[in-house]
C-alpha positions as CSV (number, residue, x, y, z in Angstrom):
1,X,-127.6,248.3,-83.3
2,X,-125.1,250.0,-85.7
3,X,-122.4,248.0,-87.5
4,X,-119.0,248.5,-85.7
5,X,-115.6,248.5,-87.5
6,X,-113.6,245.9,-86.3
7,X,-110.3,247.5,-84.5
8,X,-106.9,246.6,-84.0
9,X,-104.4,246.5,-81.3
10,X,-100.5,246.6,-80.7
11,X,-99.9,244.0,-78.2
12,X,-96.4,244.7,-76.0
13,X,-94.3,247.3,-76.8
14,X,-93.4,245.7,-80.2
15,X,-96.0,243.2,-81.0
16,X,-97.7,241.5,-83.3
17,X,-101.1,244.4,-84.5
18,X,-104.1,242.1,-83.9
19,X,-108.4,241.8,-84.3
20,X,-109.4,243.0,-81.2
21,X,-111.6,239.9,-81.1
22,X,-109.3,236.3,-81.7
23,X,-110.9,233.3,-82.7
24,X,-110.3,230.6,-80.4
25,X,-110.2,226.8,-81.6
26,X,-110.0,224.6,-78.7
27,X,-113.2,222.8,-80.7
28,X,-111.1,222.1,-83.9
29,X,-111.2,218.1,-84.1
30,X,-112.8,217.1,-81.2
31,X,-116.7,219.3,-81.5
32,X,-116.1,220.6,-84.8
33,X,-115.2,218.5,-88.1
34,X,-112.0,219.7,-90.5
35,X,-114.9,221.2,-92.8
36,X,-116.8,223.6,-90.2
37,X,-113.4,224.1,-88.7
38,X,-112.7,226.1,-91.8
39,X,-116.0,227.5,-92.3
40,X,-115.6,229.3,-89.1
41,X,-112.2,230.8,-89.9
42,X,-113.7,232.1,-93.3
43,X,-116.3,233.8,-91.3
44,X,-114.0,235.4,-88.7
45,X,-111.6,236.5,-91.5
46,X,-114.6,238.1,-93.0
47,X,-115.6,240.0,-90.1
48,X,-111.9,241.2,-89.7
49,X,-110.3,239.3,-87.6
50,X,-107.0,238.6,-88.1
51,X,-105.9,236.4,-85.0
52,X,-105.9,232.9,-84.5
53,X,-105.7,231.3,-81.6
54,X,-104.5,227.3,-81.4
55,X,-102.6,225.0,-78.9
56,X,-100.6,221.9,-79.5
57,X,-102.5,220.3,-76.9
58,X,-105.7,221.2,-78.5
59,X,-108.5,219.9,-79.0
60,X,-109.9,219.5,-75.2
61,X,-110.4,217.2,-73.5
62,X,-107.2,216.4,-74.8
63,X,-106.5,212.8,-75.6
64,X,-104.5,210.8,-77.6
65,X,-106.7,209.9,-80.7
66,X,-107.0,213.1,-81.0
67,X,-104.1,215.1,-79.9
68,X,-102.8,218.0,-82.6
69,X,-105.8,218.0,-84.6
70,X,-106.6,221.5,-84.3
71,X,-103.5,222.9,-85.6
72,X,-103.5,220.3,-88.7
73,X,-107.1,221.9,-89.4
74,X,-105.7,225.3,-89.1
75,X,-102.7,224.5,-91.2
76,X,-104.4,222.7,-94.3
77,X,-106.2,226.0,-94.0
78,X,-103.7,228.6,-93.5
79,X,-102.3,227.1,-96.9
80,X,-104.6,228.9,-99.0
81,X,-103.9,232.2,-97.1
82,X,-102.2,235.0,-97.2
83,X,-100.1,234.1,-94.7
84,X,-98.4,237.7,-93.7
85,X,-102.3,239.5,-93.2
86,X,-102.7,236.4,-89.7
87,X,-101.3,236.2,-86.7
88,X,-101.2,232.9,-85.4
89,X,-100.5,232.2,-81.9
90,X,-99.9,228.5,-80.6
91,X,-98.7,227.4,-76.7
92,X,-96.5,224.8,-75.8
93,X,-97.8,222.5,-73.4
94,X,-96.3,222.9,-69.8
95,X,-95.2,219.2,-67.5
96,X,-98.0,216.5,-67.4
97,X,-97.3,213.1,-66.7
98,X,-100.9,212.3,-67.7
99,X,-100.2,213.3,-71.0
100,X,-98.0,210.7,-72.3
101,X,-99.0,211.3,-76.6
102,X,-97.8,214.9,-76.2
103,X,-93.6,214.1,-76.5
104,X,-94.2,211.1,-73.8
105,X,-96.0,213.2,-71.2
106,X,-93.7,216.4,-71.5
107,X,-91.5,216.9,-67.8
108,X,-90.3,220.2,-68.1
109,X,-90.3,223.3,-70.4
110,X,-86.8,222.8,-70.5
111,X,-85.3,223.5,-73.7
112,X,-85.8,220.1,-75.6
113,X,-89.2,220.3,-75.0
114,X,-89.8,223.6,-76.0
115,X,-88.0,223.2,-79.4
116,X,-89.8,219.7,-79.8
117,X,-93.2,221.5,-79.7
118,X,-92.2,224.4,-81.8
119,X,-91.4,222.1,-84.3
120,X,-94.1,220.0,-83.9
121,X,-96.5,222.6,-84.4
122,X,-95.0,224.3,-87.4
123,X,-95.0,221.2,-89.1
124,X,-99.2,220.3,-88.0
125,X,-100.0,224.5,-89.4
126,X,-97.9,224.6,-92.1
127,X,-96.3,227.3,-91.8
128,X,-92.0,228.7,-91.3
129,X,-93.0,230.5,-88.1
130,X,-95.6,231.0,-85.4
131,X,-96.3,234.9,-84.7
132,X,-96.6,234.6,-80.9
133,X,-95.5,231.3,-79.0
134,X,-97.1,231.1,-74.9
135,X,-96.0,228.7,-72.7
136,X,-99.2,227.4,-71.8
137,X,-99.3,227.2,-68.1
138,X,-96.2,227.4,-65.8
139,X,-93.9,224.8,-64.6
140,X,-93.5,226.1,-61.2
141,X,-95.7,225.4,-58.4
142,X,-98.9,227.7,-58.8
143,X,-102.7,227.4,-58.6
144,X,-104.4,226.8,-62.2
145,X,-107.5,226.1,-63.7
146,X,-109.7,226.6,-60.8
147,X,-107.6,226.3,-58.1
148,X,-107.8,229.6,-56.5
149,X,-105.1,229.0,-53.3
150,X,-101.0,229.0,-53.2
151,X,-99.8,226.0,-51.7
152,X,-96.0,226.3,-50.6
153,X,-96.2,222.3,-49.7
154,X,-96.5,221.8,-53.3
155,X,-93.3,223.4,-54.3
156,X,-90.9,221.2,-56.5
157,X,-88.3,222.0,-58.9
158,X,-88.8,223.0,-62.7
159,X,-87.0,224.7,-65.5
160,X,-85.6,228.6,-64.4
161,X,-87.6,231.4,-66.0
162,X,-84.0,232.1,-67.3
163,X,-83.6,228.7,-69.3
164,X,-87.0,229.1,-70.6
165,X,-86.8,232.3,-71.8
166,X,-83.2,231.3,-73.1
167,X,-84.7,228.4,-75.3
168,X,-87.4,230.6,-76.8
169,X,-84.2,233.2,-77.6
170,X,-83.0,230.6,-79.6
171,X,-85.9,230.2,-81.8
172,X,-86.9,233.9,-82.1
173,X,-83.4,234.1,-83.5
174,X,-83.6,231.5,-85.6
175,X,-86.9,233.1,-87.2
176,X,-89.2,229.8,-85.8
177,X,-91.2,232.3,-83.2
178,X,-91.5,235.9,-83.8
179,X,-92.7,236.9,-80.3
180,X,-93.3,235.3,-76.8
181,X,-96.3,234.9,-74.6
182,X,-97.4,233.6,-71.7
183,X,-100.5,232.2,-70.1
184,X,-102.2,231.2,-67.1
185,X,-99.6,233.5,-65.1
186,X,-99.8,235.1,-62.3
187,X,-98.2,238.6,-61.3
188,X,-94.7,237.4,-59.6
189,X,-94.2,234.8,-63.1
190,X,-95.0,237.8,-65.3
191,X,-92.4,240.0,-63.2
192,X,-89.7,238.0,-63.2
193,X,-90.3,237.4,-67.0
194,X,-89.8,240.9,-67.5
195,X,-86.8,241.3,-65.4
196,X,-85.3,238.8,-66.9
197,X,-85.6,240.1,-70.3
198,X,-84.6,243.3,-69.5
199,X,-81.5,242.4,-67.4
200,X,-80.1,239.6,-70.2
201,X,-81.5,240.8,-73.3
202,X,-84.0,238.5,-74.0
203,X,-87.2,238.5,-75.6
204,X,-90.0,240.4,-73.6
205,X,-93.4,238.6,-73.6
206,X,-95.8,241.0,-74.8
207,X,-99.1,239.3,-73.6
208,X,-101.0,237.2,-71.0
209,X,-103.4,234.5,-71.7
210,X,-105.3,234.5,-68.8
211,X,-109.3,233.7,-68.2
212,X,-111.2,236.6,-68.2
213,X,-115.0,237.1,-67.2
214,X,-118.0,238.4,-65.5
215,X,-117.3,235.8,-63.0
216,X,-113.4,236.1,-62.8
217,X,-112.4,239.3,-62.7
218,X,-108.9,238.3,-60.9
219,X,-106.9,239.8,-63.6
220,X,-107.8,243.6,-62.1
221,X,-106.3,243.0,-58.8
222,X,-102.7,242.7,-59.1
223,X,-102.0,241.8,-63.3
224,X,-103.6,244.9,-64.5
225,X,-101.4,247.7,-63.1
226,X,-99.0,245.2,-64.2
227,X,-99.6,245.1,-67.9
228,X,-100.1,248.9,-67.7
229,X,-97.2,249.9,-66.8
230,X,-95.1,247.0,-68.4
231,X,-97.5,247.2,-71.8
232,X,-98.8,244.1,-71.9
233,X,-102.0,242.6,-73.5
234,X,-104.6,240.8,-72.2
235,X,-105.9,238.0,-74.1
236,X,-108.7,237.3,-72.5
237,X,-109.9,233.3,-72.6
238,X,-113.0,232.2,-71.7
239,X,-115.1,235.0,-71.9
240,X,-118.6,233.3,-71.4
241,X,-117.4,231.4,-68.8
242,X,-117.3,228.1,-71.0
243,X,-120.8,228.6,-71.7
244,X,-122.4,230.0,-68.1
245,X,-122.5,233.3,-69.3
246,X,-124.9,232.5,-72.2
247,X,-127.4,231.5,-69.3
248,X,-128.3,228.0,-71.2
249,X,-127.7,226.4,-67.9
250,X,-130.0,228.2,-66.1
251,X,-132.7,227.1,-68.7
252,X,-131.4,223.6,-68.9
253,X,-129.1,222.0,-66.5
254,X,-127.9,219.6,-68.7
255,X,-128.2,221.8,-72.1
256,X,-125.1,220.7,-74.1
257,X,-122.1,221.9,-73.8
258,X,-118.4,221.5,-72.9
259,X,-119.0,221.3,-69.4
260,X,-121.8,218.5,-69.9
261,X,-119.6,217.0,-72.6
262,X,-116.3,216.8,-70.4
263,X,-116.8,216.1,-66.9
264,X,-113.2,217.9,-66.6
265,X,-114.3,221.2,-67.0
266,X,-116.2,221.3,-63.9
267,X,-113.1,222.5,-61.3
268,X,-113.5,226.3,-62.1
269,X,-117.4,226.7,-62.3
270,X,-118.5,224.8,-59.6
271,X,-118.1,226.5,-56.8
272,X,-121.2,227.6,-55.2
273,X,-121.7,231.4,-55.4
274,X,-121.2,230.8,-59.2
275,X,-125.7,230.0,-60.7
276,X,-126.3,232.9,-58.3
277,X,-123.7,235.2,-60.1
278,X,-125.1,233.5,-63.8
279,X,-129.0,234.7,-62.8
280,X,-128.1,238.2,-61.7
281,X,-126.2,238.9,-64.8
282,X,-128.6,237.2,-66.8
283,X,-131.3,239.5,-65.2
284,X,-129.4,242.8,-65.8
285,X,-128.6,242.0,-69.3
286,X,-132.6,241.1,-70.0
287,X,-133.5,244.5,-67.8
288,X,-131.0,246.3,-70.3
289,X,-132.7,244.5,-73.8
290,X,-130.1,242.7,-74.2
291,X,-129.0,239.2,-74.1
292,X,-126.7,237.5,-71.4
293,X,-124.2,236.9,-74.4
294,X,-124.0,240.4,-75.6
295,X,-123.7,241.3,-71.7
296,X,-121.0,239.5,-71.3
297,X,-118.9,240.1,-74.5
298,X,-119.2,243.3,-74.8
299,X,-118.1,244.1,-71.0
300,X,-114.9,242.0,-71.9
301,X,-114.4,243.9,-75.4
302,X,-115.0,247.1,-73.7
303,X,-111.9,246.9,-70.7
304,X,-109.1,248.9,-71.5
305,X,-106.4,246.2,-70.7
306,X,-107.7,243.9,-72.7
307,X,-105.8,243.3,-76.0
308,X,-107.7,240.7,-77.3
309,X,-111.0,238.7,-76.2
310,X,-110.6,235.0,-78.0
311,X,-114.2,233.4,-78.5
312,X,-114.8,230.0,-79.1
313,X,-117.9,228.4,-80.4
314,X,-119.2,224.9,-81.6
315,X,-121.7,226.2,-84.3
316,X,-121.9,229.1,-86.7
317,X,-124.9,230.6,-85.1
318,X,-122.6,230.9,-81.8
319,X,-119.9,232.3,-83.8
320,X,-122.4,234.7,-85.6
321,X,-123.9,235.6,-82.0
322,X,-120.7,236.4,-79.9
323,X,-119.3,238.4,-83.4
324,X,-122.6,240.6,-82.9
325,X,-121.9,241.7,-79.0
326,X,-119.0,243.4,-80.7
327,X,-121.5,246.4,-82.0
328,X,-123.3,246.4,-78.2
329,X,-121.8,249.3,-76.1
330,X,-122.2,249.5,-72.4
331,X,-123.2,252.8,-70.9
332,X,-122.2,254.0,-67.6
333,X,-125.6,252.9,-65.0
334,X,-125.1,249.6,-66.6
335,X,-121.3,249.1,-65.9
336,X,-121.8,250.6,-62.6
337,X,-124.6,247.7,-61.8
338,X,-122.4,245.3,-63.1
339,X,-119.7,246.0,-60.5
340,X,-122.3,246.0,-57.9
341,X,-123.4,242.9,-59.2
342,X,-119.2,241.7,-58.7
343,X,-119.1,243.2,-55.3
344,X,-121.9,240.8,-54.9
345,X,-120.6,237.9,-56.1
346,X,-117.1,238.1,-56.3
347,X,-115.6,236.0,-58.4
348,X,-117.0,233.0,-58.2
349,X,-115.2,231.2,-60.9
350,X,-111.6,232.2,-60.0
């Protein structure tokens, strides 16, 4: 397997030019100490990736004790960097009463809120400006995080696209936030995002955060035409399908791992089609001499609409491991079985 240049993309019509590959750090302070934090942003810098990936909610499980750690282990790093060659992207948490240490359980991403958490997390990364803010999941009634069905009995009111998009104005003018984001959307949120922009001259989001997999391919049925024709990026999260994809848990139910860690996690990757989907991609991969990581990465780093894939990984030899898929390429019998394999089992972590 031949060594691989790392490449680079534009993300929006003006965006930031990042890694095709971003290192998520969900891990930073909860699995992984200030110290191997660091070692693994070394490493990614190393390999060539510019993009960094942090929340102010992170680590997860979020909780209290331990709330805003990953951006203060980002920021005592990012102080001995070169701090124009990153791109640093951090999301603002969206309303949860059950989160009463982030700003007292944040109600709205109204504008108080979102300049609260701006300035909270310029202050934990030590830096003058984040390159690309994301409001982390929407305030408006919508299925997230495993859910998989609209509800209209769950509607309620929230903060107008407008206002939000009015607040983050505010900052991008006042240098704070240097482009916009968002995450967890789904194709009417990112349409009226864009008209909105267009129609009052505000800033235009130039990516989606959204999980991307194997086993949740729901991006390609309405937000991809979408990001086509509007030029958006993908940043696609959870690429190994929070650790499925590696096949561990076919080996070892209770190998560990966030979702044995963190009861929480379980919502999106317990449905039932999902250990079926896991063994037939692990099969393929093996058939192919390869492993179910490489499989899976490189399938993710190969889509077209994808402007970044953001791994995440508790030890270096993960890191090391899901870095390496990026030389695998895919040839065309083996992409085809794959999307037999997901008219198969369609996505069965949506």
């Amino acid at each position: 397997m031949s060594e691989r240049a790392m490449s680079y993309r534009v993300l929006g019509e003006n965006g930031p030019r990042v890694s095709a590959i971003c290192l998520g750090t969900m891990t930073f302070g909860q699995q992984n100490t200030e110290a191997e934090a660091h070692a693994q942003l070394d490493l990614a810098v190393e390999r060539g990736i510019n993009f960094i990936d942090c929340a102010e909610i992170y680590p997860v499980p979020t909780r209290g004790e331990t709330s805003g750690s990953t951006e203060r282990f980002i920021g005592t790093w990012l102080a001995r960097q070169p701090r124009d060659k990153l791109v640093i992207a951090t999301k603002v948490a969206g309303p949860a009463r059950s989160l009463p240490w982030i700003r007292g359980g944040p109600p709205a991403l109204d504008r108080a809120n979102i300049r609260a958490a701006v300035e909270g997390s310029l202050r934990r990364l030590q830096t003058d400006y984040i390159d690309l803010y994301q409001l982390h999941w929407p305030e408006r009634n919508q299925p997230m995080f495993g859910q998989w069905q609209f509800d209209p009995a769950k509607e309620r009111e929230c903060t107008p696209i407008r206002a939000q998009l009015e607040a983050l104005a505010e900052l991008v003018q006042e240098g704070k936030i240097r482009h916009v984001g968002l995450s967890n959307e789904h194709p009417w949120g990112v349409m009226e995002f864009l008209r909105l922009s267009r129609e009052l001259a505000l800033p235009r989001v130039v990516s989606i955060q959204n999980a991307y997999s194997l086993v949740n391919r729901t991006y390609e049925a309405g937000l991809a035409e979408i990001a086509w024709r509007e030029h958006l990026g993908l940043l696609a999260y959870s690429p190994l399908a929070f650790g499925h994809l590696s096949g561990k848990y076919l080996e070892n139910p209770s190998a560990q791992g966030r979702i044995t860690l963190f009861e929480s996690f379980g919502q999106r990757y317990s449905k039932p089609n999902l250990v079926p989907a896991v063994r037939a991609y692990a099969d393929l991969a093996r058939a192919h001499g390869l492993t179910p990581v490489q499989l899976a990465l490189a399938f993710v780093y190969s889509r077209w609409f994808v402007g970044s894939t953001i791994i995440g990984a508790t030890t270096m030899t993960q890191l090391e491991d899901n870095l390496a898929a990026w030389n695998v390429s895919l040839d065309e019998p083996l992409l085809d079985a794959i999307d037999g394999l997901h008219l198969r089992y369609t996505n069965p972590a949506p």
